[in-house]
Biotite code that builds the C-alpha atoms (Angstrom):
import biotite.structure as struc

atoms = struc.array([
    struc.Atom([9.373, 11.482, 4.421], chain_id="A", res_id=1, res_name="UNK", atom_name="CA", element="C"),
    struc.Atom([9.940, 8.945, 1.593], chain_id="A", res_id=2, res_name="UNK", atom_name="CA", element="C"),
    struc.Atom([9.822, 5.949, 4.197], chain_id="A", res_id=3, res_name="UNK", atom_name="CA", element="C"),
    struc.Atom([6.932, 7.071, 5.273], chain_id="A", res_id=4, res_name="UNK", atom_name="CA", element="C"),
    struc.Atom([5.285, 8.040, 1.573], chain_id="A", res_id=5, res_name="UNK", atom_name="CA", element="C"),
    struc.Atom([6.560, 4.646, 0.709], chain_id="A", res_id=6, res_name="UNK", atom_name="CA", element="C"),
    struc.Atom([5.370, 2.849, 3.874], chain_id="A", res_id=7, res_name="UNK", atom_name="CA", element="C"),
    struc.Atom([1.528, 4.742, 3.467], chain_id="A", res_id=8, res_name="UNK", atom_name="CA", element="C"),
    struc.Atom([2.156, 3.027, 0.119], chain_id="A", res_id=9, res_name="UNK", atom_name="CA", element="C"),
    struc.Atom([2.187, -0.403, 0.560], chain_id="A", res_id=10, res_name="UNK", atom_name="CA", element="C"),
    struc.Atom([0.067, -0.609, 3.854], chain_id="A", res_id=11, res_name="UNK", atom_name="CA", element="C"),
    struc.Atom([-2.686, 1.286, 1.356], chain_id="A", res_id=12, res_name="UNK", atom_name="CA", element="C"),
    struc.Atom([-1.809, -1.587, -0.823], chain_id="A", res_id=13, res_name="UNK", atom_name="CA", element="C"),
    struc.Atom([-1.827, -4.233, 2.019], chain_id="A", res_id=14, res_name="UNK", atom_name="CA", element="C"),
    struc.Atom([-5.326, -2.599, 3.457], chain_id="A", res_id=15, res_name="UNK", atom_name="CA", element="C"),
    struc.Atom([-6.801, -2.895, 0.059], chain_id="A", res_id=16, res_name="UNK", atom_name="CA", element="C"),
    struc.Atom([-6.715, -6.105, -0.459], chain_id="A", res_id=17, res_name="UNK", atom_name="CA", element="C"),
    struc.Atom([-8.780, -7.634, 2.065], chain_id="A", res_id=18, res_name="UNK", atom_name="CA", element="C"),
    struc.Atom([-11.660, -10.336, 0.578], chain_id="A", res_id=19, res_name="UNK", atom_name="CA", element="C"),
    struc.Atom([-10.264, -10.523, -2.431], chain_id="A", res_id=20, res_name="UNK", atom_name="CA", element="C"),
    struc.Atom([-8.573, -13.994, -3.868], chain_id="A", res_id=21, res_name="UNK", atom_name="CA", element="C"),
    struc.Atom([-6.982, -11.989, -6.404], chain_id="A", res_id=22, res_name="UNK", atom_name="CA", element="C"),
    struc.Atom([-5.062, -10.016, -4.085], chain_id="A", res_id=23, res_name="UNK", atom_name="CA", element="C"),
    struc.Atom([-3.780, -12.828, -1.809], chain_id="A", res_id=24, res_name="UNK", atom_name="CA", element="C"),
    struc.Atom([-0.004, -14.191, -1.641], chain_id="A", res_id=25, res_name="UNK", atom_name="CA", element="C"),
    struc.Atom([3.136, -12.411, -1.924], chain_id="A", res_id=26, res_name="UNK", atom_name="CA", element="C"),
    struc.Atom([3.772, -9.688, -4.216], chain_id="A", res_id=27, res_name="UNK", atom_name="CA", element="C"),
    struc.Atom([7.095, -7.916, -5.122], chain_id="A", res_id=28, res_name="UNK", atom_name="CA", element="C"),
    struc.Atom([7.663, -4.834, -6.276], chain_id="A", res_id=29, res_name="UNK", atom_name="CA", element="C"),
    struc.Atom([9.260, -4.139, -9.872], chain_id="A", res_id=30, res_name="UNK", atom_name="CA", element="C"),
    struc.Atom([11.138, -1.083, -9.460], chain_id="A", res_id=31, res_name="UNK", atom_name="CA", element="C"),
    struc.Atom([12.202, -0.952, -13.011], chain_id="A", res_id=32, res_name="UNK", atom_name="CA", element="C"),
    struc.Atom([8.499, -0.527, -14.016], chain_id="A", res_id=33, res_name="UNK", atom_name="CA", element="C"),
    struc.Atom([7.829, 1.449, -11.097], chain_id="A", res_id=34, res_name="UNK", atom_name="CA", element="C"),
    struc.Atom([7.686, 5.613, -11.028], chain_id="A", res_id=35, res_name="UNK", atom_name="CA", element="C"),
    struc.Atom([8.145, 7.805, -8.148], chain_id="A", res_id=36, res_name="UNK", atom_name="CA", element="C"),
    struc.Atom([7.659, 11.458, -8.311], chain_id="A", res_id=37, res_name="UNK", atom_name="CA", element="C"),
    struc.Atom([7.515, 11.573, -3.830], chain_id="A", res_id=38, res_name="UNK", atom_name="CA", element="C"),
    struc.Atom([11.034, 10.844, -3.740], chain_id="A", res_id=39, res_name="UNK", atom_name="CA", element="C"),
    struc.Atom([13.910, 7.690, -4.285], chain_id="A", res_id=40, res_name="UNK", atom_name="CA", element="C"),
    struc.Atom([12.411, 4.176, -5.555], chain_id="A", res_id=41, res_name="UNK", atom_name="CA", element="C"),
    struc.Atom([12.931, 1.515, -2.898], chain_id="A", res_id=42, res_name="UNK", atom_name="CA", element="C"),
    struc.Atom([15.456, -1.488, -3.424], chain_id="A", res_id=43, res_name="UNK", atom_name="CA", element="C"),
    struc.Atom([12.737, -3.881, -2.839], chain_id="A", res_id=44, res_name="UNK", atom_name="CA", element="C"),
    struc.Atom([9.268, -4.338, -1.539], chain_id="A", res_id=45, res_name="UNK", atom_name="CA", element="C"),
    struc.Atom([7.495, -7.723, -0.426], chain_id="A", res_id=46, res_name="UNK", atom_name="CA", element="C"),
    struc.Atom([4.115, -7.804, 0.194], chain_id="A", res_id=47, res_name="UNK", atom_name="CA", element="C"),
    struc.Atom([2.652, -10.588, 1.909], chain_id="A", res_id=48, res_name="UNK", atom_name="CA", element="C"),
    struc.Atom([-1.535, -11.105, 2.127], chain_id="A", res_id=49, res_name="UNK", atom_name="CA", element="C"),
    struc.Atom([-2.878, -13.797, 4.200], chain_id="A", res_id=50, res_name="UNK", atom_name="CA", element="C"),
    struc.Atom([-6.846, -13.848, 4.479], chain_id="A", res_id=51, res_name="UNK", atom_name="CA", element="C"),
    struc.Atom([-8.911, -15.643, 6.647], chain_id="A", res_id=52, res_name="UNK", atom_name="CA", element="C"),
    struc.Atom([-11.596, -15.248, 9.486], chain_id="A", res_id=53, res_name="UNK", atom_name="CA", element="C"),
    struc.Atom([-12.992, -11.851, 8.582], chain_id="A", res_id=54, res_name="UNK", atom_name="CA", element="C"),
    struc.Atom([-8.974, -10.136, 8.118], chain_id="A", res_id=55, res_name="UNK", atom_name="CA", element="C"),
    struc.Atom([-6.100, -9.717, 5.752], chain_id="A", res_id=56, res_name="UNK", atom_name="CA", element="C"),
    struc.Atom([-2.920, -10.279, 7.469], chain_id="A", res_id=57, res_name="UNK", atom_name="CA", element="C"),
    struc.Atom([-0.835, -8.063, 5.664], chain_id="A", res_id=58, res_name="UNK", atom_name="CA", element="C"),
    struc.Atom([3.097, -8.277, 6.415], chain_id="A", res_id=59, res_name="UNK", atom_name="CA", element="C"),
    struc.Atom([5.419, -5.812, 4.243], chain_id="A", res_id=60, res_name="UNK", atom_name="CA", element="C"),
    struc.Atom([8.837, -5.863, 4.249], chain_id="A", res_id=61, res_name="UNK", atom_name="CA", element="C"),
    struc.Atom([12.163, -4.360, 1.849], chain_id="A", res_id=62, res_name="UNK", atom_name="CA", element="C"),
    struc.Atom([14.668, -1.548, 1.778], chain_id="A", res_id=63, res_name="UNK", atom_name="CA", element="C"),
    struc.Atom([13.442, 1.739, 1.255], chain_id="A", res_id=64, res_name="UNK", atom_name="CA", element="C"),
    struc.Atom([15.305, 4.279, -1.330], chain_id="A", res_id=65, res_name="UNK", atom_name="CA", element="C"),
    struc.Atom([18.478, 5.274, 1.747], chain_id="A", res_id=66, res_name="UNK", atom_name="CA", element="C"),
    struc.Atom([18.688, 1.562, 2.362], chain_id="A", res_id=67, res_name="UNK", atom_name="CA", element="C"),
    struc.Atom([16.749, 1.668, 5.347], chain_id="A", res_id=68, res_name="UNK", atom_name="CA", element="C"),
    struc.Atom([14.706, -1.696, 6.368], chain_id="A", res_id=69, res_name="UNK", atom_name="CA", element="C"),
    struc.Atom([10.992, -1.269, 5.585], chain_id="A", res_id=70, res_name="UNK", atom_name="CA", element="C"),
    struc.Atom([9.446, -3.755, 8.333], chain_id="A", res_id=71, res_name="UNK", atom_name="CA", element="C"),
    struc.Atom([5.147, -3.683, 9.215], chain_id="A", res_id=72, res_name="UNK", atom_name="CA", element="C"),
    struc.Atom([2.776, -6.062, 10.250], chain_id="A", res_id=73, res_name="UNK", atom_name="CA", element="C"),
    struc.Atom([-1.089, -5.226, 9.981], chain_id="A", res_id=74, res_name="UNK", atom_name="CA", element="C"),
    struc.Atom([-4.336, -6.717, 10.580], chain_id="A", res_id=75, res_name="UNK", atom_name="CA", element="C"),
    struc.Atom([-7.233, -5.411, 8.070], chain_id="A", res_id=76, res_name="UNK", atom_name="CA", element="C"),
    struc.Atom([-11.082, -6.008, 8.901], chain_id="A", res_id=77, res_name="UNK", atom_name="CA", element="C"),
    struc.Atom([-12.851, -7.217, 6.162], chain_id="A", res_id=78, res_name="UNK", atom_name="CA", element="C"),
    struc.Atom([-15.454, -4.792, 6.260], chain_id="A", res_id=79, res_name="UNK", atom_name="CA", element="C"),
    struc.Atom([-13.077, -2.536, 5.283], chain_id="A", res_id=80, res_name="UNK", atom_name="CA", element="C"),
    struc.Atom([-13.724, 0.140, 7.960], chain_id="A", res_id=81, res_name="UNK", atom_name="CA", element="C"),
    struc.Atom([-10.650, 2.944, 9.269], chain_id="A", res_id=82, res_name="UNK", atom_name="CA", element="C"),
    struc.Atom([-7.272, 0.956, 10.618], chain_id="A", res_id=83, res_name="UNK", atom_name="CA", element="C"),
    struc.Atom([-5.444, 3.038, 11.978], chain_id="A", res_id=84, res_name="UNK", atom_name="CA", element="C"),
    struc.Atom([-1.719, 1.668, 11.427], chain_id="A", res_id=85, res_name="UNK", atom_name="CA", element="C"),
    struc.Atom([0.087, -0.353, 14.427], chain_id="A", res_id=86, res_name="UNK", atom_name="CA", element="C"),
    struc.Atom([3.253, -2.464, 14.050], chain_id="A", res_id=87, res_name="UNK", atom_name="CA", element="C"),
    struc.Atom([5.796, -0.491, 12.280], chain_id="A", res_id=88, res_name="UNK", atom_name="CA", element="C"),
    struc.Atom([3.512, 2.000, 10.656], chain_id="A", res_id=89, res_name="UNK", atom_name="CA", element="C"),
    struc.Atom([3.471, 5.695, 11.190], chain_id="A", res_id=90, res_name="UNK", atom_name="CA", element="C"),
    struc.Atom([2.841, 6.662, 14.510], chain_id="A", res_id=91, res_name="UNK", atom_name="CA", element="C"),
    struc.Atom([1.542, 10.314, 13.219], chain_id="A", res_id=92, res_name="UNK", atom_name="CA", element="C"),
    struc.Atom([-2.584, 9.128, 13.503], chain_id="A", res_id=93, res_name="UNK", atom_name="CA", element="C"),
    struc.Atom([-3.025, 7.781, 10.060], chain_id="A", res_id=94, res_name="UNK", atom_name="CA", element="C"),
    struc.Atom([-5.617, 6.209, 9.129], chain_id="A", res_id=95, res_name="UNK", atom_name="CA", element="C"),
    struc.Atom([-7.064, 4.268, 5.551], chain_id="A", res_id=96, res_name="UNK", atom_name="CA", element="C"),
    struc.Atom([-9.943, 3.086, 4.289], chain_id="A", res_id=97, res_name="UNK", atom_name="CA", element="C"),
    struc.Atom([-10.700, 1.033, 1.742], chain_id="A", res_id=98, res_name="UNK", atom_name="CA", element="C"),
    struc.Atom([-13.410, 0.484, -0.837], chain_id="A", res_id=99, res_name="UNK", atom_name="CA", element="C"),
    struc.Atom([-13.730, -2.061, -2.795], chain_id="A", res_id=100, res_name="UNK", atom_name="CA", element="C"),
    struc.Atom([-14.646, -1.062, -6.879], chain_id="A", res_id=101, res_name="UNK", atom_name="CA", element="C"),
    struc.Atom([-14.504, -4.534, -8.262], chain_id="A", res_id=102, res_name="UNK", atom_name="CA", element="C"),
    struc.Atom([-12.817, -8.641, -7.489], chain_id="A", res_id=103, res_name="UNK", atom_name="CA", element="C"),
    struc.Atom([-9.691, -6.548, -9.272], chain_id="A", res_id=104, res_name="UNK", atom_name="CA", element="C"),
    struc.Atom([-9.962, -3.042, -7.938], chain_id="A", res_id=105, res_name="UNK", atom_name="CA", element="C"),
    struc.Atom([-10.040, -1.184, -4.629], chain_id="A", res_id=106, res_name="UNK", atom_name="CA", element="C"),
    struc.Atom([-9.550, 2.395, -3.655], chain_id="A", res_id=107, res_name="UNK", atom_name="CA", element="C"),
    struc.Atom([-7.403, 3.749, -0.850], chain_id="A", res_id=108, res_name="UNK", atom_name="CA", element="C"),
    struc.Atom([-7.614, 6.778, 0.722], chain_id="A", res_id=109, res_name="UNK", atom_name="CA", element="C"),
    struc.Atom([-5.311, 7.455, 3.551], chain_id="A", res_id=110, res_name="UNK", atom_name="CA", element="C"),
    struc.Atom([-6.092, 10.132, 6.438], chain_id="A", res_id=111, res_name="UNK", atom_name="CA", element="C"),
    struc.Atom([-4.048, 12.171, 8.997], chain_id="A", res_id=112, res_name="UNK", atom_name="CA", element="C"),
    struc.Atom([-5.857, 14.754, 11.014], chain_id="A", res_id=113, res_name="UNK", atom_name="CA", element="C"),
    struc.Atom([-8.844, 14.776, 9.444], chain_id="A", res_id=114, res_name="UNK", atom_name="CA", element="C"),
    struc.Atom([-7.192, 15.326, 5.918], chain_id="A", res_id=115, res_name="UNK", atom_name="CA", element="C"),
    struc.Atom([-6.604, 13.422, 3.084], chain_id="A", res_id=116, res_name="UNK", atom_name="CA", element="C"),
    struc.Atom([-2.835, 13.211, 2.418], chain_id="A", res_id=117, res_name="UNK", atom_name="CA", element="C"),
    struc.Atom([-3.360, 10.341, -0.249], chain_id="A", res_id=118, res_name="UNK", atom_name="CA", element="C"),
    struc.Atom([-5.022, 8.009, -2.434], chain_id="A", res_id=119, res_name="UNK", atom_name="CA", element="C"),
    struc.Atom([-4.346, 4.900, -4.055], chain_id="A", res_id=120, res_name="UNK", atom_name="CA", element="C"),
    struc.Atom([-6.147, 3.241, -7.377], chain_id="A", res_id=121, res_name="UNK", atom_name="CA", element="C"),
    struc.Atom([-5.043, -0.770, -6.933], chain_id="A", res_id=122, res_name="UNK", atom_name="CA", element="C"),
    struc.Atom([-5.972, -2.915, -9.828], chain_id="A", res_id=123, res_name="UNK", atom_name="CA", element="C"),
    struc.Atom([-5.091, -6.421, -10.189], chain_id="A", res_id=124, res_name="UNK", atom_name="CA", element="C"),
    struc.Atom([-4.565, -7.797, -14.229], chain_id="A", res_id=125, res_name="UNK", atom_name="CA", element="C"),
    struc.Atom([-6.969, -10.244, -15.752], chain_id="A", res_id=126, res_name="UNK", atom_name="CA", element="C"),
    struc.Atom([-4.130, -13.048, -15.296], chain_id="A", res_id=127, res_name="UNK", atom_name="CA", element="C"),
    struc.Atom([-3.523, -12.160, -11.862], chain_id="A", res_id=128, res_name="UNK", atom_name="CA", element="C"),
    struc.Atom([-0.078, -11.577, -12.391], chain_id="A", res_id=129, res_name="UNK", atom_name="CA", element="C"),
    struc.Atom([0.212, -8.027, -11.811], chain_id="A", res_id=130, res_name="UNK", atom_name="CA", element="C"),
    struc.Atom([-0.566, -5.806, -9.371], chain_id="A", res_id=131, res_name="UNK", atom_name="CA", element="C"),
    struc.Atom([-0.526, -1.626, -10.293], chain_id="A", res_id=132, res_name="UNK", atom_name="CA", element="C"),
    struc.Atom([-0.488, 0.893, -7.522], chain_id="A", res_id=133, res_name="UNK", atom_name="CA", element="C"),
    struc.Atom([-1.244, 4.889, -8.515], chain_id="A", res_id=134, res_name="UNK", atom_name="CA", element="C"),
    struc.Atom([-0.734, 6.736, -5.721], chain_id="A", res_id=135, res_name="UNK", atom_name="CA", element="C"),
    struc.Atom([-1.767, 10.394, -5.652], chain_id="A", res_id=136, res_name="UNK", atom_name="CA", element="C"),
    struc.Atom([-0.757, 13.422, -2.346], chain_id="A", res_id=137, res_name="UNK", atom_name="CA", element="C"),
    struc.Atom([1.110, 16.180, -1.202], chain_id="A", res_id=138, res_name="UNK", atom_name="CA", element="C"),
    struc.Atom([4.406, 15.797, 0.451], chain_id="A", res_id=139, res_name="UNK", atom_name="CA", element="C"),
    struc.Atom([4.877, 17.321, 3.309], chain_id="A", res_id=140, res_name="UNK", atom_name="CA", element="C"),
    struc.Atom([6.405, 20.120, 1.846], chain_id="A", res_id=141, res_name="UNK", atom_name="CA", element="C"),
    struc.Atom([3.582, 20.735, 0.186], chain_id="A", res_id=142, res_name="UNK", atom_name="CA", element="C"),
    struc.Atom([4.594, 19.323, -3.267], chain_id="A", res_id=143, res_name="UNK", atom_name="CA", element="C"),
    struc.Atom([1.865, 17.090, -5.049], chain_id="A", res_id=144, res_name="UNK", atom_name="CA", element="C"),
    struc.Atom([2.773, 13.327, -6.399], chain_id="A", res_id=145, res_name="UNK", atom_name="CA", element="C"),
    struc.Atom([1.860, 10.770, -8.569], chain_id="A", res_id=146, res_name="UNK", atom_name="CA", element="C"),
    struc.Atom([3.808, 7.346, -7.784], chain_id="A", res_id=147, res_name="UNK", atom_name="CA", element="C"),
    struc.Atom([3.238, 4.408, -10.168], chain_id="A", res_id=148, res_name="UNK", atom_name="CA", element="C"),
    struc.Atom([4.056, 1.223, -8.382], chain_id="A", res_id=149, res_name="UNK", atom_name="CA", element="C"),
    struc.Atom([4.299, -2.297, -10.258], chain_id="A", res_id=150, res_name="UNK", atom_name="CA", element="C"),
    struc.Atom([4.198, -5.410, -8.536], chain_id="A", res_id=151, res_name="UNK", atom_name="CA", element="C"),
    struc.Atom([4.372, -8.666, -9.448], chain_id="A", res_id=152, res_name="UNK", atom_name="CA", element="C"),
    struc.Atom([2.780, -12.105, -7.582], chain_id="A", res_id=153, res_name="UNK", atom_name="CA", element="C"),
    struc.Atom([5.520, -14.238, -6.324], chain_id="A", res_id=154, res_name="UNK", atom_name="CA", element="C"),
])
């Protein structure tokens, strides 16, 4: 369940970004100045963003909290309709969409039958430098969440 909270995560992260300068390039995650109330931090998360003919290429790679690789490759539209997740994402029907609030900010909310099992609030500093993540759900044990995730542009 973590690999996958964790994985929902950073594809909601990935699928955010599309159009947006300030988002592009590689991002990696601070775990010191990260929270996690779904379960174990991960060692590491990279976040690549490539954009470019109407997509975000979004690769994502690390080690989740068990050691476990964390490997997915996704394509994002620009106009920032439902993906549902391919390479290496969860293979349970998920979907996300993505709104964009501002050149710094964009909304997440990820789906799986129908309901809403989480949300992310991306924002993107003034400097660019940093990259904060609050992700909000239910586990599926039922237990609600709130994950602070900080990266930082590579």
């Amino acid at each position: 369940m973590r690999k996958l909270l964790v994985l929902l995560s950073a594809l909601g992260l990935a699928g955010a970004l599309y159009a947006a300068d300030s988002f592009s390039g590689t991002w990696k995650l601070n775990p010191a100045k990260s929270k996690y109330e779904s379960g174990p931090a991960p060692k590491e998360t990279t976040v690549t963003l490539t954009e470019g003919n109407g997509v975000t290429d979004v690769t994502v790679s690390g080690t989740d909290g068990s050691g476990k690789p964390i490997a997915t490759h996704l394509t994002h539209p620009a106009d920032g309709g439902p993906v549902k997740f391919l390479e290496g994402g969860p293979t349970d029907g998920s979907t996300e969409s993505v709104k964009e609030v501002s050149a710094n900010t964009r909304d997440v909310t990820t789906m799986r039958g129908g309901k809403v099992v989480s949300t992310e609030h991306i924002t993107v500093s003034a400097d660019g430098k940093t990259m904060r993540i609050v992700a909000k759900g239910t586990s599926q044990e039922g237990k609600p969440f709130t994950d602070i995730e900080v990266f930082e542009k590579q």
